[in-house]
Every structure is written in structure tokens, then in C-alpha cells.
C-alpha positions in Angstrom: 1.5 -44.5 -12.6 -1.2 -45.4 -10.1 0.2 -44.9 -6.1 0.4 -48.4 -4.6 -1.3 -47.1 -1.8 -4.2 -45.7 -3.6 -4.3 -49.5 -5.2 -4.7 -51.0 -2.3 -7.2 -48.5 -0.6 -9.4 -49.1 -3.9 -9.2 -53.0 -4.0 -10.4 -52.6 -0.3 -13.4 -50.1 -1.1 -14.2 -52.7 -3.9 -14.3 -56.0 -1.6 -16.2 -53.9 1.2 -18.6 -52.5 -1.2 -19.4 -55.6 -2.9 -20.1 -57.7 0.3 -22.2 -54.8 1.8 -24.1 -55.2 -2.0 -24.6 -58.9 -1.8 -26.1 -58.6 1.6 -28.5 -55.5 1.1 -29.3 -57.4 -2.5 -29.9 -61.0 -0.7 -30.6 -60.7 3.0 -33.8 -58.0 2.1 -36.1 -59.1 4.6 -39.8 -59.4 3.1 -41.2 -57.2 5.8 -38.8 -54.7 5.8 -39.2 -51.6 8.2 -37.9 -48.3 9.3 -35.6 -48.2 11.7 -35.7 -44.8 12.3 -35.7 -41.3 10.9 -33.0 -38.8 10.4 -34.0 -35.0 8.9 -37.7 -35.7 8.4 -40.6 -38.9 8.6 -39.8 -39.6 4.8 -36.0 -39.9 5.5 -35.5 -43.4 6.8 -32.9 -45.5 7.8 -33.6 -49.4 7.9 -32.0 -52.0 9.8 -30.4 -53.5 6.7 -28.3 -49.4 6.3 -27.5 -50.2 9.7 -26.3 -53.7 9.2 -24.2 -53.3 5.7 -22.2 -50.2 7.8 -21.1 -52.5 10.5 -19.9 -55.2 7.4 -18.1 -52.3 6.0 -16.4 -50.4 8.7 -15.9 -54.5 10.6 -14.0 -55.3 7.1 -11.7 -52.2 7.0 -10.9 -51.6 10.3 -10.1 -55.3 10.6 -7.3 -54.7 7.4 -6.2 -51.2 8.4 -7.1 -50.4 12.1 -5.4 -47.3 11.8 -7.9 -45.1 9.4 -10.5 -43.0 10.6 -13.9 -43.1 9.4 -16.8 -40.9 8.5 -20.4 -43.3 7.9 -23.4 -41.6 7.0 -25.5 -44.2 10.1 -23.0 -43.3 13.0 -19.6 -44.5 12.1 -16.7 -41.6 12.9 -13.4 -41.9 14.1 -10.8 -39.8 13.1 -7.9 -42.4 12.7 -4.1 -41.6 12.5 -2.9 -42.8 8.9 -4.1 -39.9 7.3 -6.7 -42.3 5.7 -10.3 -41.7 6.2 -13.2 -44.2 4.9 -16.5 -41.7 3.7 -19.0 -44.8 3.2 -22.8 -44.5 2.2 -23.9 -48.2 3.3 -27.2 -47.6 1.3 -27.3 -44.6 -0.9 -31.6 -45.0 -2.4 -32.7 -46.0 1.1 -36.5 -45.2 0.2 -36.1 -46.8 -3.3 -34.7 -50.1 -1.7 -37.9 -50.1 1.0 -40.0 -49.8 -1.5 -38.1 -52.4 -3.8 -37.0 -50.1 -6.3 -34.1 -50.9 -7.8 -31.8 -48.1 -8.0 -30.0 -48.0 -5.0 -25.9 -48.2 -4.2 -23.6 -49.1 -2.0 -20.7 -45.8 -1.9 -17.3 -46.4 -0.4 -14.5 -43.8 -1.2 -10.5 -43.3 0.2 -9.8 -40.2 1.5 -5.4 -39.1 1.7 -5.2 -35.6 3.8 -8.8 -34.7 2.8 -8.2 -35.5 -0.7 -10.5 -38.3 -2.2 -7.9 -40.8 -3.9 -10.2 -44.4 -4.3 -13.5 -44.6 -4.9 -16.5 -47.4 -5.8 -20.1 -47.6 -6.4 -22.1 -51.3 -6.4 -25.4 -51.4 -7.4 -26.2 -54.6 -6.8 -29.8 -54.7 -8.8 -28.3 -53.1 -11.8 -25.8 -56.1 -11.7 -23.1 -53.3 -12.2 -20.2 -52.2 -10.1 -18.1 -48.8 -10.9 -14.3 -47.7 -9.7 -11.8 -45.6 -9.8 -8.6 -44.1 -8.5 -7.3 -40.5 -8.6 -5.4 -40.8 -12.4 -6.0 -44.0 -13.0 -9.6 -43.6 -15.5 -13.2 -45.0 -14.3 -14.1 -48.2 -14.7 -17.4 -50.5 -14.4 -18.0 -54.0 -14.7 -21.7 -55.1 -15.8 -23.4 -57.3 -18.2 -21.2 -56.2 -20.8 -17.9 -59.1 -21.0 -15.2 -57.8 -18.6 -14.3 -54.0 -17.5 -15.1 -51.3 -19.4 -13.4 -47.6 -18.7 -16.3 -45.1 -18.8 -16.3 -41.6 -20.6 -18.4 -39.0 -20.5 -20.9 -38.4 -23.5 -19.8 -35.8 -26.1 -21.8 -32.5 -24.7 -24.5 -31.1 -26.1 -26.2 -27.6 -26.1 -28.2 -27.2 -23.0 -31.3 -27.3 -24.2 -30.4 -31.0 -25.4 -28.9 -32.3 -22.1 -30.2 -34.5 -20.3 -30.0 -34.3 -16.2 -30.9 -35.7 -13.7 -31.8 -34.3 -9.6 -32.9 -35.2 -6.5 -34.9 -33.8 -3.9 -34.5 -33.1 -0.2 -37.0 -34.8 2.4 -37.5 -31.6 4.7 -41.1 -30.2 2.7 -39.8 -26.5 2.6 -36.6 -27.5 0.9 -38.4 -29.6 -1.7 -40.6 -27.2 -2.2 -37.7 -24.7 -3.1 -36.1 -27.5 -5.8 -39.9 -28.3 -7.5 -39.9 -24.7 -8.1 -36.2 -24.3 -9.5 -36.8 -27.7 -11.8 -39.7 -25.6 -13.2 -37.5 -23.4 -14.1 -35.1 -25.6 -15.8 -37.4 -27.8 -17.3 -37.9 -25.7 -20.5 -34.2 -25.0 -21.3 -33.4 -28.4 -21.1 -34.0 -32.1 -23.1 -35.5 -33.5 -19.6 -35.0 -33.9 -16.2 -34.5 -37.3 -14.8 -35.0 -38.0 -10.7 -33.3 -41.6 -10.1 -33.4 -41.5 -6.0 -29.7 -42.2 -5.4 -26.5 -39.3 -5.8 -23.8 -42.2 -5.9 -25.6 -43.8 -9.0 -26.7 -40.4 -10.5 -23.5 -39.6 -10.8 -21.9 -42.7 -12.1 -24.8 -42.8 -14.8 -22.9 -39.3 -15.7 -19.4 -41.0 -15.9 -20.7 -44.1 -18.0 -22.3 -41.5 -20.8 -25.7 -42.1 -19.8 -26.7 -38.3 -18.5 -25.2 -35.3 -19.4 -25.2 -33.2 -16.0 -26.9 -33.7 -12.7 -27.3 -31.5 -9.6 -28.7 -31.6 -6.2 -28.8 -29.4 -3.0 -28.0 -31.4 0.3 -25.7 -33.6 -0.4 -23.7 -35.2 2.9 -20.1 -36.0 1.7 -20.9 -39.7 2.2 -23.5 -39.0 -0.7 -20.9 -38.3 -3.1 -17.2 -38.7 -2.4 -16.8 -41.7 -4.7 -19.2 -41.0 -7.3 -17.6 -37.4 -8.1 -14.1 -39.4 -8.2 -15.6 -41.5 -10.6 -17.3 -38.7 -12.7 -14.0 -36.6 -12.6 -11.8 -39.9 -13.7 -14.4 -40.2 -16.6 -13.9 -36.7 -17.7 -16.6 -34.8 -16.3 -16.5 -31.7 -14.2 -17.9 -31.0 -10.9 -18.4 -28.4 -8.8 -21.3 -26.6 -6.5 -21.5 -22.6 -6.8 -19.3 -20.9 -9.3 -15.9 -21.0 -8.2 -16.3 -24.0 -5.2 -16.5 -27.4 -4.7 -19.2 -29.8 -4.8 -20.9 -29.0 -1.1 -24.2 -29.4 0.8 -25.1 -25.8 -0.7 -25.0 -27.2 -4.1 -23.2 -29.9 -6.3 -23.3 -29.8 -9.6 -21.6 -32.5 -12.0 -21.8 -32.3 -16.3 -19.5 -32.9 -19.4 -17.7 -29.9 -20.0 -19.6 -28.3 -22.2 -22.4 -28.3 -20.2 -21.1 -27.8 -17.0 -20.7 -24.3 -16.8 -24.4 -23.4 -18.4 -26.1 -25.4 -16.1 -24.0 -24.5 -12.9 -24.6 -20.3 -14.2 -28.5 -21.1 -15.1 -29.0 -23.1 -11.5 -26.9 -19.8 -9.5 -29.5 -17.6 -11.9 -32.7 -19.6 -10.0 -30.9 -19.1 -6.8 -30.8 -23.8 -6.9 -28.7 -23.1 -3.5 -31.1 -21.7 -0.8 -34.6 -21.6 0.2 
């Protein structure tokens, strides 16, 4: 039985993240710029990042004015309900300048630190994916009506598909080309989408079977890790911890636990 509470929190992240989608999908200005930078020149925030975080946090604070927030363009408050908003406005922010099509809108419902709501809109994929803690994921697309997501069957490693991202600071990328080398051979293929909310979502709705990055911000992946978990994945970051700006690591179980032991092997969590 699904908490009320959690309900409600989840129709909210839903609405938010759906109008934040429509106006990043339709109000994309033709001569889009940068806005400004944040850990290096090729890390940009826009003005439409800036403007979908204000109709998000504008839209929940206006229905509970008690929650705290945690945005990854400014928005932090620490609220006194015990609720706290972790909201990527514009997870793919370089895809979307460059009109690429695979970027996201991430809101997810945190209870006592514990993530309990979660949803993904990707506007240009037409699809929109949900869940709450025990209630299953869902997604809505151009298939007829909702459709709860499972994870693919797993396969041995070396027929897995996963997918990666890579950090914009030049040492740090560095760092990850040379670990993908590494995994490259004991895999089917590495995939690089450009955003961690629909990396991981692609996970839940069968069509990857593991995916990793370093230097994830808990904005980056809050919702999308609900939504892999609730579709039967596991997730994690170094053996024995959580998903973490060290490492996150997300795959069906079979393959979570080679992938997690062969990315600790290449030392996938520092420079």
C-alpha cells in the first residue's frame, strides 16, 4: 500500500516536472546562450536551467511552503516538514544547447533523507517516467497508456550493454577515457547519452543493462535511482556504499556486482 503522503508528493513532482518540460521543450529561444559556467567553460548553465528552476520550486513552494529544497542552479532551503525537493531543472544542459535531444527534467521527494517520489520528463523523447518507494516504475510514451518498467533479464558481462558519462573538468575526463578503455573489451558496448536522469531510466525501461558515472551531484540522480530500484535494478557506488559523487553505479542484478568489482579493479573512482 502506497503512503498517501508519498502520493501526493509524486503527483506534485509529476505536474512540476511536466511544466518545467513543456517550457524548456517550447520556449527554446533560437539563439540560445550560456548563462554562465559552473566547474569548467564546457559546463554551462543557460537562462532556460535558470528559468524552468524558478517554475519548479514557484509551483511547490506555492502547494507546500513548508519543504526545503536542494536545486542544482541555486535553490536551498532546508524547510521544516521533513520534506526536501532534490530537482535537476535541466539534466543534458549541453545536449539541449546544442539541440540534442536527450535531455530531462529530474524532480525527486525526499522523507528524512530517504528518497520516497521521484520523476523524469523528457520532453523530446515524448516520454515521462515515475515512481514511488514500493509502488513499481512507470512511464508514459508513445506506447497507449502507462506502462510499469522492468529491468532486462541480465546478461554475462561481456554482453551488457552500459552506458557513462564524463566529467567537464579535462583531468577528470581524462581519468574516465582511460577506465572506458579498459572496459570496452569486456563488454557488448559502451553507450554516452549526455544526461544521468535518462541514463538511468533507459536502465529501468530494459533498454541498458548497467550504467556508471563519477561526479554525480544528488540532483543528478535522486529520481532516476528511485526509478531504477522500483524497476528492479540495483544501485550502488563502491562496494558496500551508496550511489555518491565518488562513484554511482546502477545494473540488473546480475550484472551489477561484475561491473561495480571490474570499475573498483580500474580504480573508476579517482584520478
Amino acid at each position: 500500500m502506497t503512503d498517501p503522503l508519498h502520493q501526493e508528493l509524486l503527483e506534485l513532482a509529476r505536474e512540476a516536472a511536466g511544466r518545467a518540460g513543456e517550457l524548456l521543450r517550447d520556449g527554446r529561444p533560437a539563439d540560445l546562450a550560456v548563462a554562465a559556467t559552473k566547474s569548467s567553460p564546457i559546463d554551462v548553465v543557460t537562462e532556460m536551467d535558470l528559468a524552468a528552476e524558478k517554475l519548479i520550486t514557484t509551483l511547490i513552494a506555492g502547494r507546500r511552503p513548508q519543504d526545503g529544497f536542494l536545486g542544482e542552479e541555486g535553490a536551498s532551503t532546508e524547510g521544516s516538514s521533513g520534506i526536501r525537493w532534490v530537482i535537476d531543472p535541466l539534466d543534458g544542459t549541453v545536449n539541449y544547447l546544442y539541440g540534442l535531444p536527450t535531455w530531462s527534467v529530474s524532480i525527486a521527494a525526499e522523507q528524512d533523507g530517504e528518497t520516497v517520489a521521484g520523476a523524469v520528463v523528457a520532453p523530446m523523447r515524448g516520454e515521462a517516467y515515475h515512481a514511488v518507494r514500493g509502488g513499481g516504475a512507470w512511464a508514459t510514451g508513445a506506447w497507449e497508456g502507462e506502462r510499469e518498467l522492468t529491468c532486462r533479464p541480465s546478461p554475462p558481462l561481456d554482453q551488457a550493454l552500459v552506458s557513462t558519462g564524463f566529467n567537464y573538468v579535462a583531468e577528470v575526463r581524462a581519468h574516465q577515457a582511460e577506465v572506458a578503455r579498459h572496459l570496452v573489451p569486456r563488454l557488448r558496448d559502451i553507450r554516452r547519452g549526455g544526461s544521468a536522469a535518462v541514463d538511468l531510466c533507459d536502465l529501468a525501461a530494459g533498454r541498458l543493462d548497467g550504467y556508471y558515472e563519477r561526479g554525480l551531484h544528488p540532483w543528478d540522480l535522486a529520481a532516476g535511482d528511485l526509478i531504477a530500484r522500483e524497476a528492479g535494478a540495483l544501485t550502488g557506488g563502491r562496494p558496500g556504499d551508496r550511489p555518491s559523487w565518488d562513484l554511482t553505479v546502477a545494473a540488473t542484478p546480475g550484472v551489477f556486482e561484475p561491473l561495480q568489482q571490474l570499475l573498483e579493479d580500474h580504480g573508476a573512482w579517482h584520478d
